[in-house]
C-alpha positions in Angstrom: -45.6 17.0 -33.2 -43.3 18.0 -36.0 -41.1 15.4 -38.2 -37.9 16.4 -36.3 -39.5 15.1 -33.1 -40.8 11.6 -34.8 -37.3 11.2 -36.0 -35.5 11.5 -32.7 -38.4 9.2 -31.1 -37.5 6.7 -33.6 -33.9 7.3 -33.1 -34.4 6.9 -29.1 -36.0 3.9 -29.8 -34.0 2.0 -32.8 -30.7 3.6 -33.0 -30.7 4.4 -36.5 -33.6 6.0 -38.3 -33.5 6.6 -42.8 -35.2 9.6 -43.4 -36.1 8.9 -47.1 -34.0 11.0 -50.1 -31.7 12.6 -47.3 -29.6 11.0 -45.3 -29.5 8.5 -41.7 -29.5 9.8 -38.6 -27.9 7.5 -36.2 -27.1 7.0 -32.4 -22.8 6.8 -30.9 -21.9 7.2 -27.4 -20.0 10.2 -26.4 -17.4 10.6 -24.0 -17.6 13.6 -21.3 -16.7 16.3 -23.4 -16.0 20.2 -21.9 -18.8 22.7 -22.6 -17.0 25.9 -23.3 -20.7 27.9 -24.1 -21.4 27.8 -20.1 -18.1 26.6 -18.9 -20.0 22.8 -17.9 -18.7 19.7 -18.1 -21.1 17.3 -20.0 -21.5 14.0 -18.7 -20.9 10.9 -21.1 -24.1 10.3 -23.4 -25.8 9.4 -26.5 -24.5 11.8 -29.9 -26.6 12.2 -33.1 -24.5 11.6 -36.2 -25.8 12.3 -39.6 -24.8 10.9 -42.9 -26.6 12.8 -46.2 -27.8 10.5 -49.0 -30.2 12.2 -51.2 -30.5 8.4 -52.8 -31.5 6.5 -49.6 -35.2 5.1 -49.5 -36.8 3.2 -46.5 -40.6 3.2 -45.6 -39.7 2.2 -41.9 -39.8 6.0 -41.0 -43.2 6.3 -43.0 -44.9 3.7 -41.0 -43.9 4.7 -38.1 -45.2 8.5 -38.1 -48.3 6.8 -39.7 -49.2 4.8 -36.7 -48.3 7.3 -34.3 -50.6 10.0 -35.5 -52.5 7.4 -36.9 -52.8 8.8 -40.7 -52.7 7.0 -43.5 -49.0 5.5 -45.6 -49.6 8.2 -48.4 -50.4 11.2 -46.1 -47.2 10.5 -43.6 -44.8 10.0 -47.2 -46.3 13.1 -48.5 -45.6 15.4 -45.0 -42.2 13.8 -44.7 -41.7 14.7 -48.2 -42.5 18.0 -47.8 -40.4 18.7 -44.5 -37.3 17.1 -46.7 -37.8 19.3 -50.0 -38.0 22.4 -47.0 -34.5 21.6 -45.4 -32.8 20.9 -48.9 -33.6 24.1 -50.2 -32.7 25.9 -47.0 -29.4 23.9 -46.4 -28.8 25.5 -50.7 -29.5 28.7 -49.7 -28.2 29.6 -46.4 -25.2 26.9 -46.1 -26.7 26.3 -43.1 -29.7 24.4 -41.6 -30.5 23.7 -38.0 -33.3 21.1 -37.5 -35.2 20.8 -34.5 -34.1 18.3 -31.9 -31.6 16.9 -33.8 -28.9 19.3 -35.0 -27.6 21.6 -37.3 -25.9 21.0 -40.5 -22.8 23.5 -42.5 -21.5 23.5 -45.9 -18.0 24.6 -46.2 -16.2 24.7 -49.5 -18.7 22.3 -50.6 -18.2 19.7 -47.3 -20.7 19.2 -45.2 -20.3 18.9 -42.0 -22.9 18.0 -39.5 -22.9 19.1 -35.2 -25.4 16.4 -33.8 -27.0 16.9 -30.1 -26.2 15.3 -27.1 -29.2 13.4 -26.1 -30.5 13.7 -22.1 -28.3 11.1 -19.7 -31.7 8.4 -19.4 -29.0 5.7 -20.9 -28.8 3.3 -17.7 -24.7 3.1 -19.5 -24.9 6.9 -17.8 -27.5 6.8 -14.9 -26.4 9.1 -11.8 -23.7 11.4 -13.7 -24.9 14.7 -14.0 -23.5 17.7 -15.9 -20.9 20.1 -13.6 -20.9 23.7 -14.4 -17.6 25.5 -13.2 -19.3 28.0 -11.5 -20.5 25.7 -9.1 -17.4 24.1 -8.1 -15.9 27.6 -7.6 -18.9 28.5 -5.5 -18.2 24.9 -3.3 -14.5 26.6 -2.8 -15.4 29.8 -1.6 -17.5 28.3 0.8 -15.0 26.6 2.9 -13.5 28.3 5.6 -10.4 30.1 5.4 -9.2 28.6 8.9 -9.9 25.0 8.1 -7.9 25.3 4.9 -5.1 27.2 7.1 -5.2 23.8 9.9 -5.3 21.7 7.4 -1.6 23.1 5.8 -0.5 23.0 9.2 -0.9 19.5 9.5 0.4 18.7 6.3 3.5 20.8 6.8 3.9 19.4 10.1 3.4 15.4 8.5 5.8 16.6 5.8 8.5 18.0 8.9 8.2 14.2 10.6 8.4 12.7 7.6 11.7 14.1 6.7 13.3 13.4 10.3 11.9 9.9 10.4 13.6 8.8 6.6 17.2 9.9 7.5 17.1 8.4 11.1 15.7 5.1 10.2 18.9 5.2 7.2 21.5 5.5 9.8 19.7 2.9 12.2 19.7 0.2 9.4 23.3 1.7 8.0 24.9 1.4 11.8 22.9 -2.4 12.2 24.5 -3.9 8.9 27.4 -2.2 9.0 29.0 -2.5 12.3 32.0 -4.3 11.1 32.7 -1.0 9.5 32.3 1.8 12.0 33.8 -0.1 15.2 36.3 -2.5 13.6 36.0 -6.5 13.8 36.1 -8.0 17.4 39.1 -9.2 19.6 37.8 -12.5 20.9 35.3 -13.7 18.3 35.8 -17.6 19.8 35.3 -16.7 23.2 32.1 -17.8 24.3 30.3 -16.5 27.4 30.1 -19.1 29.6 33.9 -19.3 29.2 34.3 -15.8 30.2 32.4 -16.4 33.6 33.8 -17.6 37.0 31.2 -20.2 38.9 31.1 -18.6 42.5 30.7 -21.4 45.3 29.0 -20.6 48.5 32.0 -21.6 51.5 30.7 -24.4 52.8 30.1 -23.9 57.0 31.0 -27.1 59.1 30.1 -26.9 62.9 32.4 -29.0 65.2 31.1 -30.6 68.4 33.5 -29.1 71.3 32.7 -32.4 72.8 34.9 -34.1 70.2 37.5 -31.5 70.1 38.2 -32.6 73.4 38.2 -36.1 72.8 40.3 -36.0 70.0 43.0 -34.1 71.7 42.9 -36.3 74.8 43.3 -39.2 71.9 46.6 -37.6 70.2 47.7 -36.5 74.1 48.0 -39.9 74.8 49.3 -40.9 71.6 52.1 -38.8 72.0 53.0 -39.7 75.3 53.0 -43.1 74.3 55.3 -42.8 71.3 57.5 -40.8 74.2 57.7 -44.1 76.3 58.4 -45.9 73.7 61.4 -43.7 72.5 62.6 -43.7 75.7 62.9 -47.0 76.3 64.6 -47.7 73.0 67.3 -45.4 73.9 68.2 -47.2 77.2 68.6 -50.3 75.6 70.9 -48.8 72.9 73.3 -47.2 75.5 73.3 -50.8 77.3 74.3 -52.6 74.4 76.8 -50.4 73.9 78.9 -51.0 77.9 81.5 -53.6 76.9 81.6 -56.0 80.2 84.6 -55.9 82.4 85.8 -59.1 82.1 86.4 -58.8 78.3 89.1 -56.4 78.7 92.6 -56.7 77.0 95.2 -57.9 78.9 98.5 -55.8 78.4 100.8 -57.3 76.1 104.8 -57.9 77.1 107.2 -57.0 75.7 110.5 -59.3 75.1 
């Protein structure tokens, strides 16, 4: 295992790591960012940063390559040493250095500038997203059937078509309810209730008469009648006798001298 690879295991594992006389190398999260080498859309993820510092000093890094290849302090200072001196006089020369695993590093106009790697989606933060290439998604398309995508714009259209009717309908429906004052005028008889606009209708009421007192009753008033006949009768005979003057009570005739 090279010192690039101890680096990022120590950066995996602490988030920062000082490589000693220059620079850190630390962790950020990175949002989902638009790979335009492959046309891929990288998932969000872990980003090296690097800061230069030809001044820093840590043995952290030193201890920790010695116990994983199990050397001694001196031999891991002097091989991390060595691999530093390397990349300084490369970055000089070239203005450029790419180092294993963890990125590459540009000088322009005397700035550097540092493109870190995007470490594998093992965060659980990102657990289950996965990187989408274009060429997938344009392969998914292609697949689908031309009459499915022709049914489905039917359907749409004919949504859309109903949609459309049902809006201006439902306006003139609520338009005509609130405003009926306004399209038919105010009403005559606004006081006149219903029940005083309707006429009770009483069944005739049927009365059955006994012939039997038909006939009684008119024998009754017969009777009556005669009766009353009598009786008038008589009153007029003793009227017209009342009215004789007797013979005897006559006027003798008076003489003259």
């Amino acid at each position: 295992m090279n010192i690039s690879a101890y680096i990022l295991e120590y950066l995996k594992q602490f988030g920062t790591v000082v490589v000693p006389k220059f620079g850190v190398f630390s962790l950020e999260k990175s949002k989902a960012v638009i790979n335009s080498e492959n046309g891929s859309i990288l998932p969000p993820s872990s980003k090296i940063t690097f800061h230069s510092d030809y001044q820093v000093v840590s043995d952290d890094l030193v201890n920790f390559i010695s116990t994983q290849k199990n050397i001694s302090k001196n031999s891991a200072e002097s091989e991390l040493q060595v691999q530093t001196d390397f990349w300084k006089k490369k970055l000089q020369a070239e203005q450029t250095l790419e180092i294993q695993n963890l990125g590459t590093i540009f000088v322009e106009d005397g700035i550097l500038t540092f493109k870190g790697n995007r470490l594998e989606s093992d965060h659980p933060d990102f657990y289950g997203l996965e990187e989408i290439r274009f060429s997938d998604i344009k392969n998914d398309e292609s697949s689908i059937p031309t009459v499915n995508r022709e049914k489905d714009y039917k359907f749409n259209k004919s949504i859309l078509w109903i949609f459309l009717f049902i809006i201006p309908v439902l306006g003139i429906l609520y338009f005509g309810y609130t405003q009926r004052e306004l399209l038919f005028g105010k009403k005559s008889f606004d006081d006149v209730s219903v029940q005083t606009s309707t006429k009770r209708i009483e069944k005739p009421i049927s009365i059955k008469v006994d012939s039997a007192q038909l006939k009684i009753a008119d024998s009754i008033k017969h009777a009556q009648l005669k009766k009353d006949s009598l009786i008038q009768d008589s009153i007029k005979k003793t009227a017209v006798k009342s009215l004789k003057v007797p013979a005897t009570q006559k006027s003798k005739p008076q003489w003259k001298k």
